[in-house]
KEKE-3310 file (N, C-alpha, C; in steps of 0.2 Angstrom, whole numbers, plus 5000, padded with zeros to 4 digits):
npx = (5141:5132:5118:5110:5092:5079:5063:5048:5034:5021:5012:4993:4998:5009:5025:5035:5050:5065:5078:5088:5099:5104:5110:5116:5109:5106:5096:5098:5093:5097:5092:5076:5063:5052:5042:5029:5016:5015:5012:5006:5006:5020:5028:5035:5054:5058:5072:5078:5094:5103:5112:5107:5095:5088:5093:5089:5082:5071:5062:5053:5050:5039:5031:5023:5023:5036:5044:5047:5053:5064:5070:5070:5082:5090:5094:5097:5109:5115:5118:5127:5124:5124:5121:5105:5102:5093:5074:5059:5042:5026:5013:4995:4983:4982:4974:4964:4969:4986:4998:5007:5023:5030:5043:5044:5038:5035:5023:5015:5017:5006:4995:4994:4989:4977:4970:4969:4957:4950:4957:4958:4965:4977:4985:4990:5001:5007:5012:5019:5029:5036:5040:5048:5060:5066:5068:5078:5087:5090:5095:5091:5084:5067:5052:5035:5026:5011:4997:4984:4989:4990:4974:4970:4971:4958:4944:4933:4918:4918:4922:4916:4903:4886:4878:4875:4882:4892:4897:4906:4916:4919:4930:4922:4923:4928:4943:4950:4963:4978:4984:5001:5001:4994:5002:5008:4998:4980:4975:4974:4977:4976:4978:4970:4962:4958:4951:4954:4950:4960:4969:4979:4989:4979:4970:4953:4943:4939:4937:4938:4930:4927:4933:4947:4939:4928:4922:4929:4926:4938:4950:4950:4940:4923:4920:4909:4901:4896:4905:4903:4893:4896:4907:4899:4892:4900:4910:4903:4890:4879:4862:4852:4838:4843:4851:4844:4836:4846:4851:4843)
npy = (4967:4977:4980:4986:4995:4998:5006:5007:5014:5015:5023:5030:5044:5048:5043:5037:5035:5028:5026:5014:5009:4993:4989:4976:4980:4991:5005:5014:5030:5036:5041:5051:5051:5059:5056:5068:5070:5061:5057:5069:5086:5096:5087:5082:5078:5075:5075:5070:5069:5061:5071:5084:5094:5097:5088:5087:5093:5096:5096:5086:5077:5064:5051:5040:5025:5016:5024:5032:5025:5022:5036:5038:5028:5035:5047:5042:5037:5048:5054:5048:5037:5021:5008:4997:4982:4976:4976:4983:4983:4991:4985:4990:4979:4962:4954:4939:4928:4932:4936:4940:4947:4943:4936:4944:4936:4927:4921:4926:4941:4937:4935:4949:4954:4948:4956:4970:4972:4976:4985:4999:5009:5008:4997:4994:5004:5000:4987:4989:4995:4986:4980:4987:4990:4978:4976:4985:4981:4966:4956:4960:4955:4955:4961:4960:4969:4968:4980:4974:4964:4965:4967:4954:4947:4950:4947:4936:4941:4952:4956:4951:4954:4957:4949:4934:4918:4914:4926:4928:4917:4920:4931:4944:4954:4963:4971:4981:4994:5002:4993:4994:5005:5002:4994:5001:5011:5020:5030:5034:5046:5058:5064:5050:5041:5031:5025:5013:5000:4995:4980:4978:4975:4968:4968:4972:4980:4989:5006:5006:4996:4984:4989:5004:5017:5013:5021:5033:5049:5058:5066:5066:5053:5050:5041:5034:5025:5015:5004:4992:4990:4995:4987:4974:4978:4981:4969:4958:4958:4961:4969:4982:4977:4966:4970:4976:4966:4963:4971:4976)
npz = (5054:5041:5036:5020:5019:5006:5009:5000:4996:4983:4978:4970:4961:4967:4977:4988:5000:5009:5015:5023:5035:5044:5057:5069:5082:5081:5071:5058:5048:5032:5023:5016:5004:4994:4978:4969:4960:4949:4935:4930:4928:4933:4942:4954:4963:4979:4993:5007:5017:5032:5034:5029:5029:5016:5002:4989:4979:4966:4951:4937:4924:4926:4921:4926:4937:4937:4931:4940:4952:4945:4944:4960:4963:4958:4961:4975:4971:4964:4976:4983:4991:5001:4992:4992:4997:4998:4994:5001:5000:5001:5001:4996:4997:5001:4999:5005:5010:5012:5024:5030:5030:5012:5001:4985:4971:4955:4956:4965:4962:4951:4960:4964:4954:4951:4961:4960:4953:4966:4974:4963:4961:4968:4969:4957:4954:4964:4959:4947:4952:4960:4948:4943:4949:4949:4935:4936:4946:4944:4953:4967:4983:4985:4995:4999:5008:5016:5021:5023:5032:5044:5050:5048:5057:5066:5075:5068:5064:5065:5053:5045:5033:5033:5024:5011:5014:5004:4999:5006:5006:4991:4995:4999:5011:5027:5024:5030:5031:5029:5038:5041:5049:5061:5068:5078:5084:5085:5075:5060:5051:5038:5020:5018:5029:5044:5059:5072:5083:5095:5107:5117:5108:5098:5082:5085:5079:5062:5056:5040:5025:5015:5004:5003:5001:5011:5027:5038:5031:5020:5010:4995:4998:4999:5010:5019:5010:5006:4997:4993:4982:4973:4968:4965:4956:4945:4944:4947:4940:4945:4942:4946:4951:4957:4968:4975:4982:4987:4998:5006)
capx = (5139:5126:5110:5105:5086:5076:5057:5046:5026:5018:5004:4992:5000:5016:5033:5037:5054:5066:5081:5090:5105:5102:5116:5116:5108:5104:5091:5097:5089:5102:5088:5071:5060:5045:5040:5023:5011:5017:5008:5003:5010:5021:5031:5043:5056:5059:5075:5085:5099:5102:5116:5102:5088:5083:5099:5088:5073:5069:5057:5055:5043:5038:5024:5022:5028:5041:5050:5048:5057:5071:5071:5076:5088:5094:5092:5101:5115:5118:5119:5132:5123:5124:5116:5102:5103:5087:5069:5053:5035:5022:5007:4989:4980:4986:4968:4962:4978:4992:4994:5013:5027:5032:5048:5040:5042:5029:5017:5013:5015:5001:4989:4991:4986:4970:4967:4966:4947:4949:4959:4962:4969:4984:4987:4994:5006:5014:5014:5024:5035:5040:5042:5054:5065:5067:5071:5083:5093:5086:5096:5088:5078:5060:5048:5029:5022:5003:4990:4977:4987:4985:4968:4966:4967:4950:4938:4927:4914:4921:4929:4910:4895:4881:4878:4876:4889:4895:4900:4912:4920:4922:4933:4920:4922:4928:4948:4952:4968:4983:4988:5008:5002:4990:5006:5009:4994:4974:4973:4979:4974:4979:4974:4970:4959:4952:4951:4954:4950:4965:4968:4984:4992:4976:4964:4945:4937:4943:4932:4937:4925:4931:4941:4949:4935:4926:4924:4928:4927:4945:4952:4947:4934:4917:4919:4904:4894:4895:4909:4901:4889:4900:4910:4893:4889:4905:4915:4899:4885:4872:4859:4848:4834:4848:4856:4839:4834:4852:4853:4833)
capy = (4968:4979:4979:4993:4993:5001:5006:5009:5014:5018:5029:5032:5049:5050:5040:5038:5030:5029:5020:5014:5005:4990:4985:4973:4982:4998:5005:5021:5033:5037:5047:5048:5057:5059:5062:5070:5072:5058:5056:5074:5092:5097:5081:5086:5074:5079:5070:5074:5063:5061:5077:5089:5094:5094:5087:5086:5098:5095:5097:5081:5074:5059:5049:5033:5025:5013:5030:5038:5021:5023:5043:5038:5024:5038:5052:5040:5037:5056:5059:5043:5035:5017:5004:4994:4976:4972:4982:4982:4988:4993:4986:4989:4974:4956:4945:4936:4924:4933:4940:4940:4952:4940:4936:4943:4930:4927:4919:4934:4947:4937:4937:4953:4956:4946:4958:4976:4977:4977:4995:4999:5015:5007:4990:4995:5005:4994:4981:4993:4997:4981:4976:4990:4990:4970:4978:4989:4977:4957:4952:4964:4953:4961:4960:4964:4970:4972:4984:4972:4960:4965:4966:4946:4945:4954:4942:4933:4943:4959:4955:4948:4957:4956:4946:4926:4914:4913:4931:4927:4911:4922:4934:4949:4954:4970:4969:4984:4996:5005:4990:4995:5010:5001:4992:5005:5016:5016:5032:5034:5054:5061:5062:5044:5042:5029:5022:5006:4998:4989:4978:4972:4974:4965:4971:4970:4983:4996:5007:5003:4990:4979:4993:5009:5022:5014:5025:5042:5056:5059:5070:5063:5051:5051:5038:5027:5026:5007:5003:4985:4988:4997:4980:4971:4981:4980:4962:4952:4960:4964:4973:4985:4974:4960:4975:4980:4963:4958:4973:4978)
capz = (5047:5042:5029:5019:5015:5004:5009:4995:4995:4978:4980:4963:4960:4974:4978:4995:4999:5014:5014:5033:5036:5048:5059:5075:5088:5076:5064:5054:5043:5027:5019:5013:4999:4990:4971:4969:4954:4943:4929:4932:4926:4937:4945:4959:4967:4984:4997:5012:5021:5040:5037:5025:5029:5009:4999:4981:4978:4958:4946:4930:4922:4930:4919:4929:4943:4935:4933:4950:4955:4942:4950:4968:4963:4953:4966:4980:4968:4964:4982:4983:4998:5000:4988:4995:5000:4999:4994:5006:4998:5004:4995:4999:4997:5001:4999:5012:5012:5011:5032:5034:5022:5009:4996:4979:4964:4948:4960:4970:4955:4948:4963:4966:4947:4954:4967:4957:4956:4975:4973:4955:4961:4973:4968:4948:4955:4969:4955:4943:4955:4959:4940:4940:4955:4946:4928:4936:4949:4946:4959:4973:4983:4987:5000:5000:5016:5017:5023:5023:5034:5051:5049:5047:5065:5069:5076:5061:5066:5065:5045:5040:5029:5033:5016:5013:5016:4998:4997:5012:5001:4985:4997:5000:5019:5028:5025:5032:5029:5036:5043:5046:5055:5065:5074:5083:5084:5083:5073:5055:5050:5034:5016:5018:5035:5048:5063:5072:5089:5095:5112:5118:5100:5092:5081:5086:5073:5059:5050:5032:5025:5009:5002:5007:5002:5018:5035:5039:5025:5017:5008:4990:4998:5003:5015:5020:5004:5004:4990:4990:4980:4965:4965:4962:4947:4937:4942:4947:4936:4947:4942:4951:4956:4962:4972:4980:4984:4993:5004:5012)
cpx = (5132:5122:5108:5098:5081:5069:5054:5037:5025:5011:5003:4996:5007:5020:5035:5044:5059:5073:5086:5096:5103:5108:5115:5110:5104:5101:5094:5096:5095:5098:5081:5068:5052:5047:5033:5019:5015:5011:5006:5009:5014:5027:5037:5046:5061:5064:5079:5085:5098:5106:5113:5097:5085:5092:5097:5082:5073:5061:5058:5049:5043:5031:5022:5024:5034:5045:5049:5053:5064:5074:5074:5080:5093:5097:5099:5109:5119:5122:5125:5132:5123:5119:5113:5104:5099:5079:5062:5048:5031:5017:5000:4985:4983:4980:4967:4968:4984:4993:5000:5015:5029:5039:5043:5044:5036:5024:5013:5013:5009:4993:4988:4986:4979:4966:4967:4960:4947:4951:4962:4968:4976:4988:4993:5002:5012:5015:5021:5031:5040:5045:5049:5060:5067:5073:5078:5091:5089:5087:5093:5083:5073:5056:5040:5024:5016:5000:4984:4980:4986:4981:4962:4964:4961:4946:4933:4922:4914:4921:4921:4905:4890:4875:4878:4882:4894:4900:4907:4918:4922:4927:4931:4919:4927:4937:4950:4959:4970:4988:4995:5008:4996:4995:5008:5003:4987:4971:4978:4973:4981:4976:4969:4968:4957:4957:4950:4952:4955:4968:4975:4989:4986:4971:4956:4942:4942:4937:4934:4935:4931:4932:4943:4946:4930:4927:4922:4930:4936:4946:4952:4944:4929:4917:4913:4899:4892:4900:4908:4897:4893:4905:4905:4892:4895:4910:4910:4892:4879:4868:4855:4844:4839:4850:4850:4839:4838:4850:4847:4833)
cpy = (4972:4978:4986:4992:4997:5000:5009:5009:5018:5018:5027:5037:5052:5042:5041:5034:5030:5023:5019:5008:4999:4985:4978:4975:4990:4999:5013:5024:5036:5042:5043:5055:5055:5060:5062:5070:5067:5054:5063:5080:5093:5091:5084:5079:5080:5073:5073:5069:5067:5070:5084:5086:5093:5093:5085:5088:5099:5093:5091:5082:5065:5055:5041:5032:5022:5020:5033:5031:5020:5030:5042:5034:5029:5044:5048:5039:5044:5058:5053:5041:5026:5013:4999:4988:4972:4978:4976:4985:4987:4991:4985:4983:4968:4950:4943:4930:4926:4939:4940:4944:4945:4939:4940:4938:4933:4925:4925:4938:4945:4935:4942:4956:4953:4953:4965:4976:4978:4983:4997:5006:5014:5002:4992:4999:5003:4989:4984:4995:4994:4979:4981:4992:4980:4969:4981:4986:4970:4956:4952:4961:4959:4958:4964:4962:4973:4975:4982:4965:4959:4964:4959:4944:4947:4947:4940:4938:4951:4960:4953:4953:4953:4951:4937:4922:4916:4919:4932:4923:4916:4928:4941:4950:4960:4968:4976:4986:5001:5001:4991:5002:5007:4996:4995:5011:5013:5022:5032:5040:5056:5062:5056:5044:5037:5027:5016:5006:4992:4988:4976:4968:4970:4969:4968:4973:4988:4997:5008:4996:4988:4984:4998:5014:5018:5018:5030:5044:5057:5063:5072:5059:5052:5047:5032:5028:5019:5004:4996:4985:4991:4990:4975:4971:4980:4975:4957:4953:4961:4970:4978:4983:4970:4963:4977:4974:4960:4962:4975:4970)
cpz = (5047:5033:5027:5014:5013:5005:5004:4996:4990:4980:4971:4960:4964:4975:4983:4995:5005:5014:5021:5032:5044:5050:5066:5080:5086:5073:5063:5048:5039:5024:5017:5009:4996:4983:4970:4962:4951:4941:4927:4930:4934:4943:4948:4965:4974:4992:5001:5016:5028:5039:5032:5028:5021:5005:4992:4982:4969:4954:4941:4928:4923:4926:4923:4935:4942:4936:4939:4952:4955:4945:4955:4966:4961:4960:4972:4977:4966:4973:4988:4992:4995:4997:4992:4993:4997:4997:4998:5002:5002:5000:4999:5000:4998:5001:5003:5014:5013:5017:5033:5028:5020:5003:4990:4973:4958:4951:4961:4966:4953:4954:4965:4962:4948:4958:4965:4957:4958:4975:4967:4958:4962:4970:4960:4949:4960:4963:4951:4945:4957:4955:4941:4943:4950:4939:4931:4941:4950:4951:4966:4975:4988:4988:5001:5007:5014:5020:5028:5031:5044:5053:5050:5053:5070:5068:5069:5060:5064:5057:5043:5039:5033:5027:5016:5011:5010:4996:5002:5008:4996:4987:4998:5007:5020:5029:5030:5030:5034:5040:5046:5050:5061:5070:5078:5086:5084:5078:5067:5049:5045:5029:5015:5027:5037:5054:5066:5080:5090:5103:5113:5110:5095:5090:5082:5079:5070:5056:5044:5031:5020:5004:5003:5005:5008:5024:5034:5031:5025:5013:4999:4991:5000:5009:5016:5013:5001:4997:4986:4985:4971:4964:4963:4956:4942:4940:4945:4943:4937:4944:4950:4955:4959:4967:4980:4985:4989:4998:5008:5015)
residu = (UNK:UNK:UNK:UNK:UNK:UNK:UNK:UNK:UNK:UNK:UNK:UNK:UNK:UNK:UNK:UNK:UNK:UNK:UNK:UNK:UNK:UNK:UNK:UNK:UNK:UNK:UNK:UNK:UNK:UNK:UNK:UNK:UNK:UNK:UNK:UNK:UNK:UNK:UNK:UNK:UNK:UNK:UNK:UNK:UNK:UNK:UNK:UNK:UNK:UNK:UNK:UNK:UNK:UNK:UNK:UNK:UNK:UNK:UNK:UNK:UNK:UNK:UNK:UNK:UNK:UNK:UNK:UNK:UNK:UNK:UNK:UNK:UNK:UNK:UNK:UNK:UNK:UNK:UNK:UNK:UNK:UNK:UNK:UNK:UNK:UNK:UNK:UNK:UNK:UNK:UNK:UNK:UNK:UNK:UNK:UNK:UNK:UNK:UNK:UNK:UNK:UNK:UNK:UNK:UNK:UNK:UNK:UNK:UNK:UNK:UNK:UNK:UNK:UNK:UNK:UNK:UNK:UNK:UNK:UNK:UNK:UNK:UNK:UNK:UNK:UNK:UNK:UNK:UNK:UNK:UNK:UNK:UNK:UNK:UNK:UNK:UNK:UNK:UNK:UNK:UNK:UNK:UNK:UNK:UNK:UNK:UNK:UNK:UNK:UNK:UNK:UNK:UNK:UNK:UNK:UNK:UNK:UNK:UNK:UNK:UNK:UNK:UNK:UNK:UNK:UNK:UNK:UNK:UNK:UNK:UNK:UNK:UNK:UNK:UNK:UNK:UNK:UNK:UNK:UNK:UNK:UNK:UNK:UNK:UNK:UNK:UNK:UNK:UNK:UNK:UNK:UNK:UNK:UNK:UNK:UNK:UNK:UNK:UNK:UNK:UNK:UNK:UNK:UNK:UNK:UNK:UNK:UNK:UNK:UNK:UNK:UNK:UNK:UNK:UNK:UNK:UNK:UNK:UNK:UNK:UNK:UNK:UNK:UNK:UNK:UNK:UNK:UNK:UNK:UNK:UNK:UNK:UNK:UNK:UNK:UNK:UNK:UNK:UNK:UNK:UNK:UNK:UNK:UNK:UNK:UNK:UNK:UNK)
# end
């Protein structure tokens, strides 16, 4: 008997999507696609099966992510491949508790809804996405795999600011991202950048601090410019003096 399962990572602006049939002993790839620019003029969905190299090259208008969602269920239905089983996401963030992929329910919807300030960019549209893989099959169960939770296994040391205890408790500390390509890798090179030190499959160090403009320069980040301290100022209200006095 096999399993067909739909892989889904929302991007701020792109739709990644990958759907694989999973038998006994087997993993195959039925097709995968992208849609670009959503929200944005211009919006192109883009998919090819195991027997095309591109089996749908189209132009829409795509303003959200909820629709890019409804798109590829639409896209994989035009191209009368089999319906999924089961959906996978890919979500950025997962907090400092949440270190394994998980069922999604209400619970979870609403701590990821917590954990937006940590990447406004990411997080709204993994949640979006969800909602609407949900709207469009309830019964579809769905699973959120994290970014962050690799990561958790990095030494205390490794994961901790330089900063006092307290800012550790309220879950300020270096989570680090990428995590599902740091199971197999230590370099993850793209629009999206960094690097990890990894032993025997365990992480020691990554360079993204507590959120993923840390590190190396990227392709719309600066990279090291300290991100901690813009979280300071707009969800704990530091000012300038308070800012000067934590970090000299």
């Amino acid at each position: 008997m096999s399993v067909n399962l739909l892989c889904i990572s929302s991007g701020s602006s792109s739709l990644q999507f990958a759907l694989y049939q999973l038998g006994a002993a087997v993993e195959t790839s039925l097709a995968d696609g992208m849609i670009e620019r959503i929200g944005l003029p211009g919006s192109h969905l883009r998919i090819r099966t195991a027997a095309t190299t591109t089996a749908l090259d189209e132009p829409g208008d795509v303003p959200d992510s909820a629709t890019a969602v409804y798109a590829a269920f639409a896209a994989l239905d035009t191209l009368r491949l089999p319906s999924p089983d089961a959906v996978g996401h890919r979500v950025v963030h997962g907090g400092a508790d949440h270190v394994t992929p998980e069922c999604v329910d209400a619970h979870l919807i609403e701590v990821l809804r917590r954990l937006v300030a940590y990447v406004p960019l990411h997080l709204p549209a993994a949640i979006q996405g969800i909602e609407a893989v949900a709207a469009r099959v309830p019964y579809l169960p769905q699973v959120a795999c994290f970014d962050t939770a690799f990561h958790r296994r990095m030494p205390e040391l490794a994961q901790r600011f330089p900063l006092p205890r307290s800012f550790w408790d309220e879950g300020i500390r270096r989570y680090g991202f990428h995590g599902l390509s740091y199971e197999d890798s230590i370099a993850h090179l793209g629009n999206s950048a960094s690097m990890a030190a990894v032993y025997n499959r365990q992480p020691l160090e990554i360079t993204m601090g507590f959120t993923p403009t840390g590190g190396l320069m990227m392709g719309t980040r600066t990279g090291d410019l300290d991100p901690r301290l813009l979280h300071l100022l707009t969800e704990k209200g530091y000012d300038t003096p308070q800012l000067t006095q934590l970090v000299q």
